[in-house]
C-alpha positions in Angstrom: 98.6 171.8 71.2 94.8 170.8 70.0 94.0 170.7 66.3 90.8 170.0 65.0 90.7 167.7 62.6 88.1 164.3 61.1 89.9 160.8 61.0 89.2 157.2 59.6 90.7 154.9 62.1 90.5 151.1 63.1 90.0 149.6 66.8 91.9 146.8 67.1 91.5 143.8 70.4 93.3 140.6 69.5 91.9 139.7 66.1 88.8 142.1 65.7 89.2 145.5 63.8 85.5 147.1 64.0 85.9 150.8 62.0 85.2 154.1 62.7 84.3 155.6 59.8 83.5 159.0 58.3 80.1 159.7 57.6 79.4 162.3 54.5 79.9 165.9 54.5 78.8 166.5 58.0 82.0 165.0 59.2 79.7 162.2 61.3 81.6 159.8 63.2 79.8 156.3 63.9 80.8 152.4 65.3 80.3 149.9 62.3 79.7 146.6 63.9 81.8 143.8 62.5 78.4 141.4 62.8 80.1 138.8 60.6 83.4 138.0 62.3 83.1 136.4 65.5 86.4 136.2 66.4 87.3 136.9 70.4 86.9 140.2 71.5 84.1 141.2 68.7 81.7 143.3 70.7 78.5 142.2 70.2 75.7 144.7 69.7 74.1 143.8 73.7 77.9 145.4 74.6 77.6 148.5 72.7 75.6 151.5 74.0 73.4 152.5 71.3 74.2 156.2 72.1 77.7 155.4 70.5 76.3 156.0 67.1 75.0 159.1 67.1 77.7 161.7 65.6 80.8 163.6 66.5 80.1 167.5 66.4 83.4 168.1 66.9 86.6 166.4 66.7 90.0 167.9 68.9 93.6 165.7 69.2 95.6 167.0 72.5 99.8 166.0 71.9 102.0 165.6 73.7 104.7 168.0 74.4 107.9 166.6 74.9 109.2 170.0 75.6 107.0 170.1 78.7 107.3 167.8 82.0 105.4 164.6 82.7 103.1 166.8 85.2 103.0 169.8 83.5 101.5 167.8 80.1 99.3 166.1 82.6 97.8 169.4 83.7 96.7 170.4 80.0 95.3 166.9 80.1 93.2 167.3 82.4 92.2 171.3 81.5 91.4 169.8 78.4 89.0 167.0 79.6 87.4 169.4 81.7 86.7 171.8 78.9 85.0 169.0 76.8 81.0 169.6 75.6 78.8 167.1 74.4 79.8 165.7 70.9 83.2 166.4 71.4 85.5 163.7 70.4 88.8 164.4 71.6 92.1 162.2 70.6 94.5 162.0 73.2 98.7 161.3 71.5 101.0 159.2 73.3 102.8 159.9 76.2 103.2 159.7 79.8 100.5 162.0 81.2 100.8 162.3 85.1 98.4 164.3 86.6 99.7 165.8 90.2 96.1 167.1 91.7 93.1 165.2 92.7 91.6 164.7 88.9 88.1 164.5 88.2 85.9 164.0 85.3 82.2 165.6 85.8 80.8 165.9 82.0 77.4 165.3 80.9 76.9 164.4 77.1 73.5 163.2 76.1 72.4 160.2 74.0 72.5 162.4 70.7 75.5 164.1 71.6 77.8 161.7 73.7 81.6 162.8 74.5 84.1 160.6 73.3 87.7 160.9 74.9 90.0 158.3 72.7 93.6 157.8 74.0 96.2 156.7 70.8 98.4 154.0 71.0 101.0 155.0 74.2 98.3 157.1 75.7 99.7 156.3 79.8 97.6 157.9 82.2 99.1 158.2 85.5 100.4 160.1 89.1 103.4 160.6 90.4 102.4 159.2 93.3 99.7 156.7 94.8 97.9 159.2 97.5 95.2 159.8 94.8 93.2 157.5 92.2 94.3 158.1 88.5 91.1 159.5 88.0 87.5 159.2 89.0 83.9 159.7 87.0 81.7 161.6 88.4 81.0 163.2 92.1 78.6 162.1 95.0 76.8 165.9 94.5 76.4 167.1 91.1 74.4 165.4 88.0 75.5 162.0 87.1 78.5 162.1 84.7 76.8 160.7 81.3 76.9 159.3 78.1 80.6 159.4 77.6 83.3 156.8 76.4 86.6 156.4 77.6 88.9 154.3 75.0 92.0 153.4 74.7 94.2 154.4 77.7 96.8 152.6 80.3 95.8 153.7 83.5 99.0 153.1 86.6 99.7 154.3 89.4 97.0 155.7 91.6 94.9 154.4 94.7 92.5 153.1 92.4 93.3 153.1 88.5 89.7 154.0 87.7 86.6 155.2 90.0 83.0 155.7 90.0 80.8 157.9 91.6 77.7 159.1 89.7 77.5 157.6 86.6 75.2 156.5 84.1 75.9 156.0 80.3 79.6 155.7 80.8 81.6 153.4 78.7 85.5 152.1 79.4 86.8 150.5 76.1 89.9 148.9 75.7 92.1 150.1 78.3 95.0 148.8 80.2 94.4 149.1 84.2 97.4 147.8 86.2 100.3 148.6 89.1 97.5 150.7 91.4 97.7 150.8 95.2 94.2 148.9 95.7 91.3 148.7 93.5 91.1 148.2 89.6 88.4 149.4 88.5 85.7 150.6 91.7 82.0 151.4 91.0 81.9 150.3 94.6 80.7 154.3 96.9 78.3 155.3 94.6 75.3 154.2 92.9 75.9 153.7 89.1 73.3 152.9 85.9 74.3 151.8 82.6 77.7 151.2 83.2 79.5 149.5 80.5 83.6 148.2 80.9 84.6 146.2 77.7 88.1 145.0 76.3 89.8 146.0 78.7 92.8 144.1 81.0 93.1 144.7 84.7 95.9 143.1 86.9 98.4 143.9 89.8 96.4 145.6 92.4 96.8 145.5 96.1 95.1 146.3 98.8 92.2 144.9 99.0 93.1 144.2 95.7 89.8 143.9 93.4 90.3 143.9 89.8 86.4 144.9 89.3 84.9 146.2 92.8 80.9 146.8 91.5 78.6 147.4 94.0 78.8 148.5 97.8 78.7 145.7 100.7 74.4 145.5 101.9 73.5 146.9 98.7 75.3 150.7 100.2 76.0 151.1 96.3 73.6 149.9 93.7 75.8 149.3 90.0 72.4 148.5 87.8 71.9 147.5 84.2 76.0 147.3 83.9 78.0 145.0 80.6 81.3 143.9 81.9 82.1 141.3 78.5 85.1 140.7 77.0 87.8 142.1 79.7 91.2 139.9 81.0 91.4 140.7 84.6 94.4 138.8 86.3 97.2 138.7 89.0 95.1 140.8 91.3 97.1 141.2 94.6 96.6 142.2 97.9 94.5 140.8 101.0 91.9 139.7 98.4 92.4 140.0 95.1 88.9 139.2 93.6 88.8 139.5 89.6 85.3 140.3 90.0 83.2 141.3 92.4 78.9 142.3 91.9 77.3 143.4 95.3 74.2 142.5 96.9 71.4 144.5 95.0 73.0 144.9 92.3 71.0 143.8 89.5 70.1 143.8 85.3 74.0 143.1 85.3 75.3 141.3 82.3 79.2 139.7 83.3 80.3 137.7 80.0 83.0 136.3 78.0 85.5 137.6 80.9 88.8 136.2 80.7 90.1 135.5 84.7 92.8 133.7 86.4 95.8 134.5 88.9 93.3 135.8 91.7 93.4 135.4 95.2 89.9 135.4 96.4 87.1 134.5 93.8 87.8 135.1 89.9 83.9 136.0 89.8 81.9 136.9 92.7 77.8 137.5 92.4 75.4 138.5 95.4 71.7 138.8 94.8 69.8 141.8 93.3 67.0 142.1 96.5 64.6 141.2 94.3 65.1 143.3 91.3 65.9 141.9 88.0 68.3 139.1 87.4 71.7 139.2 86.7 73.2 136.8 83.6 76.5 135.4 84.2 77.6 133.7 80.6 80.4 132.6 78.5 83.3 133.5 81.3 86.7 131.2 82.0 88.0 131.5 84.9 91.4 128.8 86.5 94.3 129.4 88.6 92.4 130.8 91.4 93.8 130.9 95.2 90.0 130.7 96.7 86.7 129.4 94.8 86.9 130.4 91.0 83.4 131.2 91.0 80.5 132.1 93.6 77.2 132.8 93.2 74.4 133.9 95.8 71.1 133.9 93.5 68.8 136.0 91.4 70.9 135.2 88.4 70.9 133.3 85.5 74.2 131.4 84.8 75.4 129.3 81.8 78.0 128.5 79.6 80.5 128.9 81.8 84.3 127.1 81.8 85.2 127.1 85.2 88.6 125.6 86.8 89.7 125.0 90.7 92.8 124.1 91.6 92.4 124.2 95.2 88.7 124.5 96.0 84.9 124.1 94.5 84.6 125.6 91.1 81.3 126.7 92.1 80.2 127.5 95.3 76.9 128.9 96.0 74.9 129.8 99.1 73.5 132.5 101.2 76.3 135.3 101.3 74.6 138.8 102.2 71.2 137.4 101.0 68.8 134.0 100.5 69.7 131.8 98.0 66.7 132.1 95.2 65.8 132.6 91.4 69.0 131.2 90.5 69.4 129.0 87.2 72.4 127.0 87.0 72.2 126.0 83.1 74.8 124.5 80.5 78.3 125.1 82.1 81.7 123.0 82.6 82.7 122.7 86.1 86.2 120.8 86.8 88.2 120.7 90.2 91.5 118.8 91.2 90.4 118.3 94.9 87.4 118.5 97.4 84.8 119.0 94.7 83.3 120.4 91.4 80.2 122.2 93.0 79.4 123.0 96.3 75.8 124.4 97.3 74.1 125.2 100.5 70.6 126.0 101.5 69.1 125.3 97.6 66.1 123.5 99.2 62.4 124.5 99.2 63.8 127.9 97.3 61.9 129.4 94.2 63.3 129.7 91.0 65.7 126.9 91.1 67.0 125.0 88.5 70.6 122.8 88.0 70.7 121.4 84.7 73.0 120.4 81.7 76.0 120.8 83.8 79.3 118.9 83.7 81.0 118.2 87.6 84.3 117.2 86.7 86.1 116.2 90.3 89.9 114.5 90.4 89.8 113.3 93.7 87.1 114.7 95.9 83.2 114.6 95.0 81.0 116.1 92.3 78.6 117.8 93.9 78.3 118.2 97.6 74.8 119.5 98.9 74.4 120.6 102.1 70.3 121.2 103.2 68.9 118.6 100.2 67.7 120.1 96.7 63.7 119.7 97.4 62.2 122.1 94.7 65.1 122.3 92.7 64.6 121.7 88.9 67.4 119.2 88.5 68.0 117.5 85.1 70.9 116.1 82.7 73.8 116.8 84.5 76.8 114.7 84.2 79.0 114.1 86.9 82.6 112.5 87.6 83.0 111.8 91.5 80.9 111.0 94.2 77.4 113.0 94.7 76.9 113.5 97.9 73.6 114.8 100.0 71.3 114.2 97.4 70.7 111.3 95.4 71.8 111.1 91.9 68.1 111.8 89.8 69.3 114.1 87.6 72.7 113.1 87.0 74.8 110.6 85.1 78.1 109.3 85.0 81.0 110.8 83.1 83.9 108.5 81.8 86.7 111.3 82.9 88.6 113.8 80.8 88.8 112.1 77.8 85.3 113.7 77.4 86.9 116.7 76.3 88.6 117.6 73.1 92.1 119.0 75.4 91.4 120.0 79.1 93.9 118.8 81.9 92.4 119.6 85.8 94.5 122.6 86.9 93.4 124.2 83.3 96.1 125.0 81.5 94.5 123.5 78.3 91.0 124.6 78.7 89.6 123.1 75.1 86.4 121.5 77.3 84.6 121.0 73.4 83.6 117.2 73.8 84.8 114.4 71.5 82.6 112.0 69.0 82.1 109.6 72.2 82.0 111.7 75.0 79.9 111.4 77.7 78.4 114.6 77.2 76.5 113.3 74.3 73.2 113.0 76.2 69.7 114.5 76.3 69.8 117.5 78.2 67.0 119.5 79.3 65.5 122.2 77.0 65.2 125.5 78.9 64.5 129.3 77.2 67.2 130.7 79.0 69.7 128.4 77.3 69.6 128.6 73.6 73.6 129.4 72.5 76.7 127.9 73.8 80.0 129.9 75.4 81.0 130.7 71.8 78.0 132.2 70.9 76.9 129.6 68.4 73.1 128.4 68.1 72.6 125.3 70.0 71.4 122.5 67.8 68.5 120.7 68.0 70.3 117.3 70.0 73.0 119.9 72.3 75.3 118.2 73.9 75.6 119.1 78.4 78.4 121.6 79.3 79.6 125.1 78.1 80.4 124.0 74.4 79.4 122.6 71.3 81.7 120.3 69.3 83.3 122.5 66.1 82.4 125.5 67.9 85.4 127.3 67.9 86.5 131.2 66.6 85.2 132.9 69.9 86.7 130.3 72.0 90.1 130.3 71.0 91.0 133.9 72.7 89.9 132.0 75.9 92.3 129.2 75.9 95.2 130.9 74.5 96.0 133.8 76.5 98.2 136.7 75.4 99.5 138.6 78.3 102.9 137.2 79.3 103.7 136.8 83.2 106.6 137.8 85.2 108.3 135.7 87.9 111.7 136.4 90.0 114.3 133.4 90.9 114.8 135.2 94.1 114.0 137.7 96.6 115.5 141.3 94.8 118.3 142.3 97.1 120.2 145.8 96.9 123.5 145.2 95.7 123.1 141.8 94.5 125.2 141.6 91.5 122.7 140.1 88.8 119.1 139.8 89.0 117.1 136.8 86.8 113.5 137.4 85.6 111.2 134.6 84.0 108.7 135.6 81.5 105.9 132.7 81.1 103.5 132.7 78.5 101.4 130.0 76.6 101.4 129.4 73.5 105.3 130.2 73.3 106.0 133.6 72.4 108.4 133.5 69.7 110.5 136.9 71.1 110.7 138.8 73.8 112.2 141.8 75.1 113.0 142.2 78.8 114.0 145.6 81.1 114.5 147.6 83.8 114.7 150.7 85.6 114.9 152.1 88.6 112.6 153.9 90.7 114.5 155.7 93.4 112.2 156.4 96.0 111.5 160.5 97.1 111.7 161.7 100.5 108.5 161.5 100.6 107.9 158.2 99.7 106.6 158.4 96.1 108.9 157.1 92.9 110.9 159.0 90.5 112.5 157.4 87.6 116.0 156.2 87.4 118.3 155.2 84.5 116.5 153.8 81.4 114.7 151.2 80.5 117.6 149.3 78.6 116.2 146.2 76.8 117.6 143.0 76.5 116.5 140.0 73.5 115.7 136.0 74.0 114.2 133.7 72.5 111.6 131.4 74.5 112.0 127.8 74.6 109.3 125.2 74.0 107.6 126.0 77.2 107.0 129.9 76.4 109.2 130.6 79.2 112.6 133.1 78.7 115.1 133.5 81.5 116.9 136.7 81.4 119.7 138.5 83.2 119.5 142.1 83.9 122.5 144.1 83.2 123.7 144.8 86.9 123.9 148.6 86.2 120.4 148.6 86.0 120.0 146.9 89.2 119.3 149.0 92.8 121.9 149.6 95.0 120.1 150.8 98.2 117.1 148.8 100.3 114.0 150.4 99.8 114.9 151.9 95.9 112.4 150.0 93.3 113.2 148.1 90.2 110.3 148.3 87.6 110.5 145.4 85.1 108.7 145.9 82.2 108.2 142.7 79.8 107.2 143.0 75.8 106.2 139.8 74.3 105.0 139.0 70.7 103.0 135.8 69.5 103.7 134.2 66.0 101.0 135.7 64.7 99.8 138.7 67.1 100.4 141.8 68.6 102.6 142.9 71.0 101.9 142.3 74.7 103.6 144.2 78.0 103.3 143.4 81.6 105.3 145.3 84.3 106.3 144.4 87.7 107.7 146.4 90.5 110.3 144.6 93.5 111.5 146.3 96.1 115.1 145.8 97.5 115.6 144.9 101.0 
């Protein structure tokens, strides 16, 4: 059923609530920017397409119809997307909307007339089966899909959750990627322009596994002008697993205030743009990563970064697909537990090169590790703990250890990197036009201190170092006909209740999932850790190898919304 109606309604991600609000008689719809919070997830105006204020024309909410089949309400879904004209705004209820066909959104709006499609509150997007992608944007023959926002939905299921052909003007808001076959989110066959993914949380892919895939290999696929800012992308799976990945010629790319851990590969990987203009790379945190947390080829400009390695460099950068050139290293906290903080190759006799106002953090290994000497190189105000090693150390000084820091231990579990009243980050640093705020967003003072933060800097920061989204781990290997089944639930700070189920997903003949019994949920209480240990009720529990159990976790914070996560184990 579609009724046309005008609504006041509020966005909400963590703590921000910007409003959509009705405009006069002429039922306009516009985006009032909350400028004077700058609490995390607040989308700055740089993340906000300035089509999204021109009017709604008019306004269409699609229910669901619980009378109707998972498929079969997925079929008016998509009839009704496809039916859409520019400055339509259409409201999507909640429910499970499964499309069965290959489903594919080719709309053109224009920057006075954009279409808006808005998914409610338990808007699930999905397939029955994985043969497809939940949905892709655009086609590699017609005119670019444009000017249209996509808010508000969890995407599942599906080769990839979400793919791109030709776009430009398209904007992903707020929604919930996860449990796909391979890719995240792809922009990775197709060139794309203006391409903006915000608020949104991707995690457990496989595959090749990339949260983010932007950009084809050799500059194949050009993603230019894109905003990826304020999205949680973590637990990517499969042979990789990057959180994100920006191609070689891609370029005019701004990647900030990205939340990433749990990857395999990179959390954050950046080619060069072949000589087009720069990419910024600012205000990210990235720890708990397999492989480097962060690599960077050139053409970029890179600060105020909080960057954690467990088991590798927290930066590595060198020649990948490209030179190394025109890259600016400016302002950002670099700490490792082994080999070392930074590792660089071929930076010598390059244009464009500058390494300043950094902090090299190293446990046991070394600083910074050069490989081909840093003649050229613009290298000023660092401060380093560890050996540096290739170079000499002009341009750097001597940090006392992590007692620098406000509360940051070296596998990043506590990430508060602001430095204390006698750190060692108190120095002069270099002053540079590319590096005038800190990761928070706050104005740099006249005497800044070296690294990604500012001392008493804090609102924007603290949705970086307390996460939200609870994780799921299994005591043991799920076996069919095992009698009980034990499922921990992880989360920092401690989540002060959580509810833990199941189901099962018996697997078809041909080799999709249909759903089982019910998800029957079961209460506890965390302990001081933020970790709950619960026991699934043994009739929820598979009884042949090869049947599915889907584990679905909802967590609440003291103070904050509820959280879900699902996992899916297979019986042997």
């Amino acid at each position: 059923m579609i009724q046309n109606s005008v609504h006041s309604h509020r966005l909400a991600w963590l703590a921000v609530l910007p409003l959509l609000a009705v405009c006069g008689s002429s039922k306009a719809l516009a985006l009032q920017l909350d400028s004077a919070s700058e609490a995390p997830g607040t989308l700055r105006p740089e993340y906000v397409p300035g089509w999204n204020r021109a009017p709604v024309q008019r306004e269409l909410n699609l229910l669901y119809d619980p009378a109707m089949s998972e498929t079969d309400n997925g079929d008016r879904l998509k009839d009704q997307f496809e039916a859409l004209l520019p400055g339509d705004l259409l409201r999507v209820g909640p429910g499970r909307w499964s499309v069965n066909s290959f489903f594919q959104v080719d709309l053109q709006g224009t920057a006075a007339a954009p279409i808006r499609i808005i998914g409610e509150p338990g808007a699930i997007l999905t397939r029955p089966n994985e043969w497809q992608n939940a949905i892709n944007f655009g086609s590699t023959t017609a005119a670019a899909t444009s000017y249209l926002l996509f808010r508000g939905f969890e995407v599942t299921n599906g080769s990839y959750g979400i793919r791109l052909q030709n776009v430009d003007n398209l904007w992903i808001d707020q929604c919930h990627v996860h449990g796909v076959r391979a890719v995240g989110i792809g922009a990775n066959s197709h060139h794309t322009n203006a391409l903006y993914v915000t608020r949104c949380e991707v995690h457990d892919t496989a595959s090749t596994g990339e949260g983010m895939y932007l950009g084809g290999n050799n500059a194949s696929a050009i993603c230019s002008n894109a905003v990826i800012a304020l999205n949680h992308v973590h637990d990517t799976g499969g042979s990789q697993g990057d959180g994100i990945e920006l191609k070689q010629g891609s370029h005019g790319c701004l990647i900030a205030e990205n939340l990433i851990h749990g990857t395999n590969y990179p959390g954050l990987l950046v080619y060069g743009t072949d000589g087009n203009p720069v990419n910024i790379i600012e205000s990210n945190v990235i720890w708990d990563t397999v492989s480097n947390p962060f690599q960077v080829q050139g053409e970029a400009i890179v600060r105020n970064n909080l960057i954690f390695a467990a088991n590798s460099a927290a930066l590595q950068s060198g020649p990948h697909q490209d030179a190394t050139t025109n890259l600016k290293i400016i302002g950002n906290t670099f700490i490792a537990r082994g080999s070392e903080a930074a590792f660089l190759r071929s930076w010598g006799g390059k244009p464009g090169m500058v390494l300043a106002n950094n902090v090299f953090y190293c446990e046991a290994g070394e600083a910074v590790h050069v490989n081909g000497g840093l003649a050229g190189v613009v290298v000023a105000s660092n401060v380093a703990l560890g050996p540096v090693w290739g170079i000499p150390m002009t341009g750097f000084s001597q940090g006392a250890g992590l007692s620098d820091f406000i509360d940051v231990t070296w596998d990043g579990t506590h990430r508060d990197a602001r430095p204390t009243g006698q750190s060692a980050l108190n120095r002069p640093t270099l002053s540079h036009p590319d590096w005038t705020r800190d990761l928070t967003g706050a104005i740099r003072p006249l005497n800044p201190r070296i690294g990604a933060l500012e001392p008493g800097t804090y609102g924007r920061y603290l949705g970086f170092w307390t996460p939200t989204s609870p994780r799921l781990r299994t005591r043991f290997p799920l076996v069919a006909g095992m009698p009980s089944y034990s499922v921990t639930v992880e989360g920092a700070p401690p989540f002060s209740s959580v509810w833990l189920g199941s189901e099962i997903l018996e697997q078809s003949a041909v080799g999709g999932t249909q759903q089982g019994s019910p998800i029957v949920f079961r209460a506890a209480t965390t302990d001081a850790t933020g970790r709950a240990v619960i026991t699934l009720d043994p009739a929820l529990l598979p009884t042949n190898p090869g049947d599915s159990l889907q584990i679905r976790a909802m967590t609440r914070t003291p103070s904050g919304p509820l959280f879900t996560r699902r996992m899916i184990a297979t019986a042997k």
